[in-house]
C-alpha positions in Angstrom: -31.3 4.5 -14.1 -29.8 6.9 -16.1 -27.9 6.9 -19.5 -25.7 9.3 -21.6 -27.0 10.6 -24.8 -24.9 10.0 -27.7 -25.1 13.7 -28.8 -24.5 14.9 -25.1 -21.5 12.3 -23.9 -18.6 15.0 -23.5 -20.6 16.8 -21.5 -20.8 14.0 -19.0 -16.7 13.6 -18.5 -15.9 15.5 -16.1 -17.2 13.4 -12.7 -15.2 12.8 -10.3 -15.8 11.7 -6.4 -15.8 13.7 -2.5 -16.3 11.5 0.7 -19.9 12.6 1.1 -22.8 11.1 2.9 -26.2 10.4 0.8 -25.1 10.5 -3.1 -27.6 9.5 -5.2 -28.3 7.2 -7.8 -26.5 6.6 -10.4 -26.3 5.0 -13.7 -26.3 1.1 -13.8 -25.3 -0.7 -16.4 -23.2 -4.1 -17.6 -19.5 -3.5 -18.5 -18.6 -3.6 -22.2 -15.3 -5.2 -23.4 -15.3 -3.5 -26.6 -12.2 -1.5 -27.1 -9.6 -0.7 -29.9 -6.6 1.0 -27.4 -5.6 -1.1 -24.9 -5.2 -0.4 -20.7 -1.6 0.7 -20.1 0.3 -2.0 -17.6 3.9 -0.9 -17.7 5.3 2.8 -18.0 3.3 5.8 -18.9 -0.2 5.7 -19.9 -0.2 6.0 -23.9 -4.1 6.5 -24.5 -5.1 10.1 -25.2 -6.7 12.4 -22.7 -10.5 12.9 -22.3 -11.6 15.5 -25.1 -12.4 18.2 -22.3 -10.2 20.8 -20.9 -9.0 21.4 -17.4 -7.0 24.8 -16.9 -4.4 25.0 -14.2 -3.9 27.7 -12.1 -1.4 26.5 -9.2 0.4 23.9 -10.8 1.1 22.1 -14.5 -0.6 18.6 -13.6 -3.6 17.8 -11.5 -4.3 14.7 -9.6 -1.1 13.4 -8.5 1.2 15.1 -10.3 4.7 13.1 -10.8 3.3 11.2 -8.1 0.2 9.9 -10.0 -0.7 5.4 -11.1 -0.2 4.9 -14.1 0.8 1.8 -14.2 -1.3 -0.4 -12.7 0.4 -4.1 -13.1 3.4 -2.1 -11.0 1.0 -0.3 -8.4 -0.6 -4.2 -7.6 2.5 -6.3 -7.9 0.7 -8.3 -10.3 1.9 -10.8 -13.3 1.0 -9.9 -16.8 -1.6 -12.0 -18.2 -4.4 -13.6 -17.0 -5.2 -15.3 -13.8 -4.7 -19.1 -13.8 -8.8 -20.1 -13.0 -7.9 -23.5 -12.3 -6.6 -22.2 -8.9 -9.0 -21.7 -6.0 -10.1 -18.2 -6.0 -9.1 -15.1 -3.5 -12.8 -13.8 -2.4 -13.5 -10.1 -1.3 -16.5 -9.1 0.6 -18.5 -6.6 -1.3 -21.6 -4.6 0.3 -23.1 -2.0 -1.2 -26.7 -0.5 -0.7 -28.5 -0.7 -3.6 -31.8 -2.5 -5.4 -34.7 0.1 -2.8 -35.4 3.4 -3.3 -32.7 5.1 -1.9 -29.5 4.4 -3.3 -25.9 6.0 -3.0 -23.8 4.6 -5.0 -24.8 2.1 -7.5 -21.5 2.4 -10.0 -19.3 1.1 -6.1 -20.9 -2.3 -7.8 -19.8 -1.5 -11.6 -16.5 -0.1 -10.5 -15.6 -2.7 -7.9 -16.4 -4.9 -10.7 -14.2 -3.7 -13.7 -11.5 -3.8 -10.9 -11.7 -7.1 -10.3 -12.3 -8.2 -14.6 -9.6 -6.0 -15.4 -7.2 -7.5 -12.7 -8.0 -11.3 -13.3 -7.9 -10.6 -17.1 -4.5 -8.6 -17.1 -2.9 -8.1 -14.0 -2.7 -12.5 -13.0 -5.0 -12.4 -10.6 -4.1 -12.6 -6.8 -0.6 -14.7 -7.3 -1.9 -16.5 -10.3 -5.4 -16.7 -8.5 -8.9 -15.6 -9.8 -10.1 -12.5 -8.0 -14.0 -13.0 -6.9 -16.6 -10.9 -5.1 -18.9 -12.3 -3.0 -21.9 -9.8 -2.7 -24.4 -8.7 -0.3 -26.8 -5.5 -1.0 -28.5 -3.4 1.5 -32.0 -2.2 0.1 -33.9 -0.8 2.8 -33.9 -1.9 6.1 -30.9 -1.9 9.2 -31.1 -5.6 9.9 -30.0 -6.2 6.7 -26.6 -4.6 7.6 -26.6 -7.3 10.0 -27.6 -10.1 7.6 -24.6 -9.4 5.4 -21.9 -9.1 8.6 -23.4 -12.6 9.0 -22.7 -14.0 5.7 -18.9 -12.7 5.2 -18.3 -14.5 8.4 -19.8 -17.2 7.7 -17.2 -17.9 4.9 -13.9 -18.7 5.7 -12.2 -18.2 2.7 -13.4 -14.2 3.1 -10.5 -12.2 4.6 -11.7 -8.5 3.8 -15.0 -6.9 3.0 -14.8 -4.0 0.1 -17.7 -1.2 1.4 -19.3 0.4 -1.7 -21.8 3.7 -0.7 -23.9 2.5 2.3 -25.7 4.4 4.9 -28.7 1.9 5.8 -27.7 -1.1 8.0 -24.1 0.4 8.6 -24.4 0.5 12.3 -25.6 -2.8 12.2 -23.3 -4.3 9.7 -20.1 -3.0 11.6 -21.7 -4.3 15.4 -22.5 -7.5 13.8 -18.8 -7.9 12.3 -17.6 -7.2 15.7 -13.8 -6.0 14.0 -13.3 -9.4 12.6 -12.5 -8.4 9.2 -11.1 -5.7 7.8 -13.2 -3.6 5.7 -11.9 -1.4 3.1 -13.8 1.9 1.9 -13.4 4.1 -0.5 -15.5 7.0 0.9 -17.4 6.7 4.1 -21.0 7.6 4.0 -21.4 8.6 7.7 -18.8 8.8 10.8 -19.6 5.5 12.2 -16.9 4.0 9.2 -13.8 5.7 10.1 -14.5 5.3 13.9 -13.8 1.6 13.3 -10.2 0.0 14.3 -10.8 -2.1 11.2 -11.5 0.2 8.6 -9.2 2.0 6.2 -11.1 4.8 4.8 -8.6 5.5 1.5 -10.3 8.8 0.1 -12.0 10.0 3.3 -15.2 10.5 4.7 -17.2 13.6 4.7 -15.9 15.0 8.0 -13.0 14.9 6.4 -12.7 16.0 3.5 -15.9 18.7 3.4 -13.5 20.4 6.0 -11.3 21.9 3.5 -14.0 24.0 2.2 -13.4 26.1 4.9 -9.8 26.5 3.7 -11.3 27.3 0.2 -13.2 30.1 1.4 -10.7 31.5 3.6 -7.9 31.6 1.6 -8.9 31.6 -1.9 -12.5 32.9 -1.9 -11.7 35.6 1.1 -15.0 34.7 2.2 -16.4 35.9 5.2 -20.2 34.6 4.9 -21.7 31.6 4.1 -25.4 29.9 3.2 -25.0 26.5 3.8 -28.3 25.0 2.1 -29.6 21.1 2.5 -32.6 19.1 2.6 -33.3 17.8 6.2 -32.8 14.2 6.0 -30.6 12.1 7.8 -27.9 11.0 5.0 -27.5 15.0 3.8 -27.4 16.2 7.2 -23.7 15.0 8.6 -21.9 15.9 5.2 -23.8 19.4 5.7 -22.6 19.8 9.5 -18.7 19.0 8.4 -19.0 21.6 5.8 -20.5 23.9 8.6 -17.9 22.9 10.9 -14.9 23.5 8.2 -16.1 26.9 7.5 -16.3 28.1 11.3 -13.2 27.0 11.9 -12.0 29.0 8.9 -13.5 31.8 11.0 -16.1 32.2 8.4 -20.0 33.1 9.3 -22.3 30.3 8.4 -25.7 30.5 7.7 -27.9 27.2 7.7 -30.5 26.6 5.8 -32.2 22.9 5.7 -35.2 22.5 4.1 -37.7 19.9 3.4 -36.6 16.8 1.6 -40.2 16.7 -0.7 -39.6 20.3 -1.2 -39.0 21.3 -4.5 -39.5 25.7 -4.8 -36.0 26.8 -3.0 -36.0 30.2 -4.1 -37.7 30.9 -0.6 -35.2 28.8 1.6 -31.8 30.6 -0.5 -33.6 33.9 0.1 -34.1 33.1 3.9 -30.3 32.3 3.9 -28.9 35.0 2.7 -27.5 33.5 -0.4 -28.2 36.5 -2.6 -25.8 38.5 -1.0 -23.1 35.7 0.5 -19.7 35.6 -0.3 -20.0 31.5 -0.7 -22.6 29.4 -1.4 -22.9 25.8 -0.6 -25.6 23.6 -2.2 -24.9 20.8 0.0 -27.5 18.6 -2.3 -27.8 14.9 -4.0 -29.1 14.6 -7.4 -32.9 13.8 -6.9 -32.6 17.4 -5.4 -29.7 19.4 -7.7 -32.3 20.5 -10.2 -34.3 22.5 -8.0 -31.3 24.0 -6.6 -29.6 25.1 -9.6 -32.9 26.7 -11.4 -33.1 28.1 -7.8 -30.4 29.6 -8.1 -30.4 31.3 -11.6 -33.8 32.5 -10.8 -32.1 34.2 -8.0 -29.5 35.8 -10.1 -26.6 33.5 -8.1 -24.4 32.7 -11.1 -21.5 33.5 -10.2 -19.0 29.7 -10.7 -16.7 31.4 -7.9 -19.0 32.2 -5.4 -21.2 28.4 -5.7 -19.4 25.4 -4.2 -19.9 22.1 -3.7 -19.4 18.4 -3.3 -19.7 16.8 -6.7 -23.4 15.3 -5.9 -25.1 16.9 -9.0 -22.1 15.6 -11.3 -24.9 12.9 -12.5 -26.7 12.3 -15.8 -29.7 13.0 -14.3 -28.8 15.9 -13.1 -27.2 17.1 -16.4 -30.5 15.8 -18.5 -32.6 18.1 -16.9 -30.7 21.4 -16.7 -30.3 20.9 -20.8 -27.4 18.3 -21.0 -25.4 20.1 -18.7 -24.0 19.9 -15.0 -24.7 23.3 -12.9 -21.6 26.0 -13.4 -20.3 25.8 -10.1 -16.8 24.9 -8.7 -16.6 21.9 -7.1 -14.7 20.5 -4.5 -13.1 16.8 -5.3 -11.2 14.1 -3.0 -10.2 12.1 -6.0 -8.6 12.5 -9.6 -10.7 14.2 -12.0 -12.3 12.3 -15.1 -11.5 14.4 -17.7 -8.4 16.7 -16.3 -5.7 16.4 -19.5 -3.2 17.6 -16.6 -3.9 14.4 -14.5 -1.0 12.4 -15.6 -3.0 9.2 -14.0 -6.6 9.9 -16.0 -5.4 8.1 -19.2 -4.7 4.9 -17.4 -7.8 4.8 -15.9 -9.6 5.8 -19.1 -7.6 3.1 -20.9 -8.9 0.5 -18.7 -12.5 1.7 -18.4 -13.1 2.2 -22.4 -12.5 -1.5 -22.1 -13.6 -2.7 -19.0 -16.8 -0.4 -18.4 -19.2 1.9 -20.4 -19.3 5.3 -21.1 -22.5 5.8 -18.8 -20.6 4.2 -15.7 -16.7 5.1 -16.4 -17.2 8.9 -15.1 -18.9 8.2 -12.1 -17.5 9.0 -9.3 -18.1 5.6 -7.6 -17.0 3.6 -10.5 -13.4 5.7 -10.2 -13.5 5.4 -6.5 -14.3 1.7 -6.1 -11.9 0.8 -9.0 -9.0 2.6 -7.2 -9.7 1.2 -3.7 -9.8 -2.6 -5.5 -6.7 -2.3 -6.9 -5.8 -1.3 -3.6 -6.8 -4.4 -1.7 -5.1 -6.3 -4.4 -2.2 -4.4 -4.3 -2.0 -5.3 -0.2 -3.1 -9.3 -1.2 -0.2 -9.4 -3.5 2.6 -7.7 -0.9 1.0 -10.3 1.8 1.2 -13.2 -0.1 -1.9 -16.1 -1.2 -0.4 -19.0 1.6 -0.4 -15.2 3.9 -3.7 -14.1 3.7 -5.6 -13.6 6.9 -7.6 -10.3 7.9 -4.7 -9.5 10.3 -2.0 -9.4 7.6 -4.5 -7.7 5.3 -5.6 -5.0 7.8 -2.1 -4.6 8.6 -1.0 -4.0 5.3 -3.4 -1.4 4.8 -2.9 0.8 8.1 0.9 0.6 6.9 -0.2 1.8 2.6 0.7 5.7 2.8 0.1 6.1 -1.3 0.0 7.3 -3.8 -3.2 6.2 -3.7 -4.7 5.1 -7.3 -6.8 8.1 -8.4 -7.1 9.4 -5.1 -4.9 11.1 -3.2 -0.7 11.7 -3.0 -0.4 11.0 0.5 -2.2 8.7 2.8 -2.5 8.7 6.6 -4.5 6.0 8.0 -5.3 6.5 12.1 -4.2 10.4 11.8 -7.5 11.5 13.8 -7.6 9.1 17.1 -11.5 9.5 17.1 -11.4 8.2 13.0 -8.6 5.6 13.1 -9.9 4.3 9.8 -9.8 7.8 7.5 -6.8 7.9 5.5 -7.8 10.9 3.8 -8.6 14.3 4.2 -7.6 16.6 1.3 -9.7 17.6 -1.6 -9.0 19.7 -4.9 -11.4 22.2 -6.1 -12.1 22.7 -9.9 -14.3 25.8 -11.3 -16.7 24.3 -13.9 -17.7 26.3 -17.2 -19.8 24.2 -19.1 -19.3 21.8 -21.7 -16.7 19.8 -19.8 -14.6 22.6 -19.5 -12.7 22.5 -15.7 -10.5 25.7 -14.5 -8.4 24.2 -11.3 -8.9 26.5 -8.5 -7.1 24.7 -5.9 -4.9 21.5 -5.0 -4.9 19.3 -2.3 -6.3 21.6 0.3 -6.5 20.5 3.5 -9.3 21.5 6.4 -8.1 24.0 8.5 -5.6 23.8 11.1 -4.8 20.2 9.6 
């Protein structure tokens, strides 16, 4: 588990979240309540913005623009103060795979639970009641998808299941819920989620939004090649088809190049791609793996920020701890707000609330911002339905019906858009060019995959 160095933490703002199979691990830690400016509920977020710099070049404000949360007591239709915890509490499903040796997204847990702290401490609860999550982790093997399906159904009192990042036992965990409940995601880790009549996907899957990468390269890189590289493995491999898929439909030549998981020289497998002399490069890589690639890739000469682009998998303290303190100079492509974009008008509520409610290791990640936006969310439709309403139908029809803003994600929402992914509700992403030292040029906004 990772941690931010004290002399390195500005260098670790700028994370923010794509609808990706296989990210990797992430920092863990307890939330911290300690906090001198307080979480904006009403009106305009008054905290600062983050101390790095984001550069515009289509538009004044990122993120949502005049569109963007930031007030969060309005966005949930909440009652300032605290919940009344003498009332019986509203219970959310939470699964998230997490405690074995591969895990994707341990911060869904930390930011699924600042949501729910933050909302029972200042946003009443769910009608005056306690928000509670009742948790079920996935470590390592498919039955234990099942084994979690199993226990939310067992309780009655469970209406909706939050997903956190979970590719093990997914297949299992949906056949086993049989469409019973709704589940609620904030990215989908493989296909299988948004095929689901019960699922509302709010910031995509990978399909999804990896597609507008192709858009990206056609019309702002004027690419006409591609190396597409990957390690071979099972969670990398759909993300690395969509962006495949995205660019050919861009009319853009791909060239794939998946290597070994275990294998750690890849100047060999970029030569054999082509990368040195194509016009985009896509290091379609998770942390354990975004070393390699990005000394790979200097060693190759392959500098240049423009040309390099990618999901944000290596925007991980790991990942910046050993390339120096640093994340790799790349642009990156981004299906959420940024954490650290001044032009975001909704980063300072979120930062408000997280300085209070999380930790400087966790706040950045992208599955702490993704997993706090998609609580609020479910809260937000608990609240419009009503405590004496609540039922998964009246949940799972309150979400199909949300068309956002959504909180930190994106300014429009379209739940059931594809027929063969009824549950994505998402599928733009922005793209930011990073310089170092939390320094973020905007390259693009909102770009959707082509022939959306």
């Amino acid at each position: 588990m990772s941690r931010y160095g004290k002399g390195r933490r500005s260098a670790f703002l700028g994370i923010s979240v794509l609808a990706v199979a296989a990210l990797a691990a992430a920092g863990c830690s307890s939330s911290s309540t300690s906090s001198t400016a307080p979480p904006a509920t009403s009106g305009a977020a008054t905290t600062p913005a983050s101390t790095g710099s984001a550069s515009p070049s289509s538009s004044s404000q990122g993120g949502l623009g005049p569109a963007a949360v930031t007030d969060y007591l309005s966005y949930v239709g909440g009652k300032a103060g605290p919940a009344n915890n003498s009332l019986p509490p509203v219970l959310i499903g939470f699964v998230n795979q997490q405690g074995g040796q591969q895990v994707i997204g341990a911060d869904a847990t930390t930011g699924s639970q600042m949501a729910v702290k933050y909302i029972n401490t200042e946003l009443g609860g769910i009608g005056g009641h306690p928000l509670q999550l009742v948790t079920c982790f996935i470590a390592s093997a498919e039955e234990e998808g099942t084994g979690c399906a199993q226990k939310f159904l067992a309780n009655k009192n469970i209406h909706v299941v939050s997903m956190g990042g979970v590719v093990i036992g997914d297949q299992s965990f949906f056949a086993t819920l049989g469409g019973k409940l709704p589940v609620v995601s904030g990215v989908a880790a493989l296909p299988i989620d948004g095929a689901q009549q019960n699922t509302a996907v709010l910031f995509g899957d990978g399909t999804h939004v990896l597609g507008p990468m192709g858009t990206y390269a056609k019309d702002v890189l004027h690419a006409k090649t591609a190396a597409v590289v990957y390690p071979n493995d099972p969670s990398t491999v759909p993300g690395a088809q969509a962006v495949q898929a995205g660019l050919k439909a861009a009319g853009v030549t791909v060239k794939m190049a998946p290597y070994a998981a275990t294998q750690t020289d890849l100047t060999g497998v970029l030569t054999a791609a082509g990368a040195t002399t194509a016009d985009m490069v896509v290091p379609f890589v998770s942390a354990p793996t975004c070393v390699n690639i990005a000394k790979a890739l200097v060693q190759l000469g392959i500098t240049d920020i423009k040309k390099i682009v990618s999901a944000p998998l290596c925007l991980n303290g790991q990942v910046a701890a050993g390339l120096g303190g640093d994340f790799p100079k790349w642009t990156y492509s981004i299906a959420s707000s940024l954490f650290g974009d001044p032009s975001d008008p909704g980063m300072p509520a979120y930062e408000a609330v997280a300085k209070k409610y999380s930790t400087p290791a966790d706040s950045p990640d992208p599955w702490n911002i993704v997993d706090f936006g998609q609580t609020l969310t479910i809260a937000k439709i608990m609240n419009q339905v009503g405590y004496d309403n609540l039922s998964p139908a009246t949940i799972l029809a309150g979400l199909k019906a949300f068309k956002g803003p959504q909180a930190l994600g994106a300014p429009q929402l379209a739940c059931g858009k594809y027929p063969n992914a009824p549950g994505i509700c998402n599928d733009r992403a922005q793209f930011f060019e990073y310089t170092g030292k939390n320094n973020w040029a905007r390259a693009a906004l909102w770009l959707q995959p082509p022939g959306a």
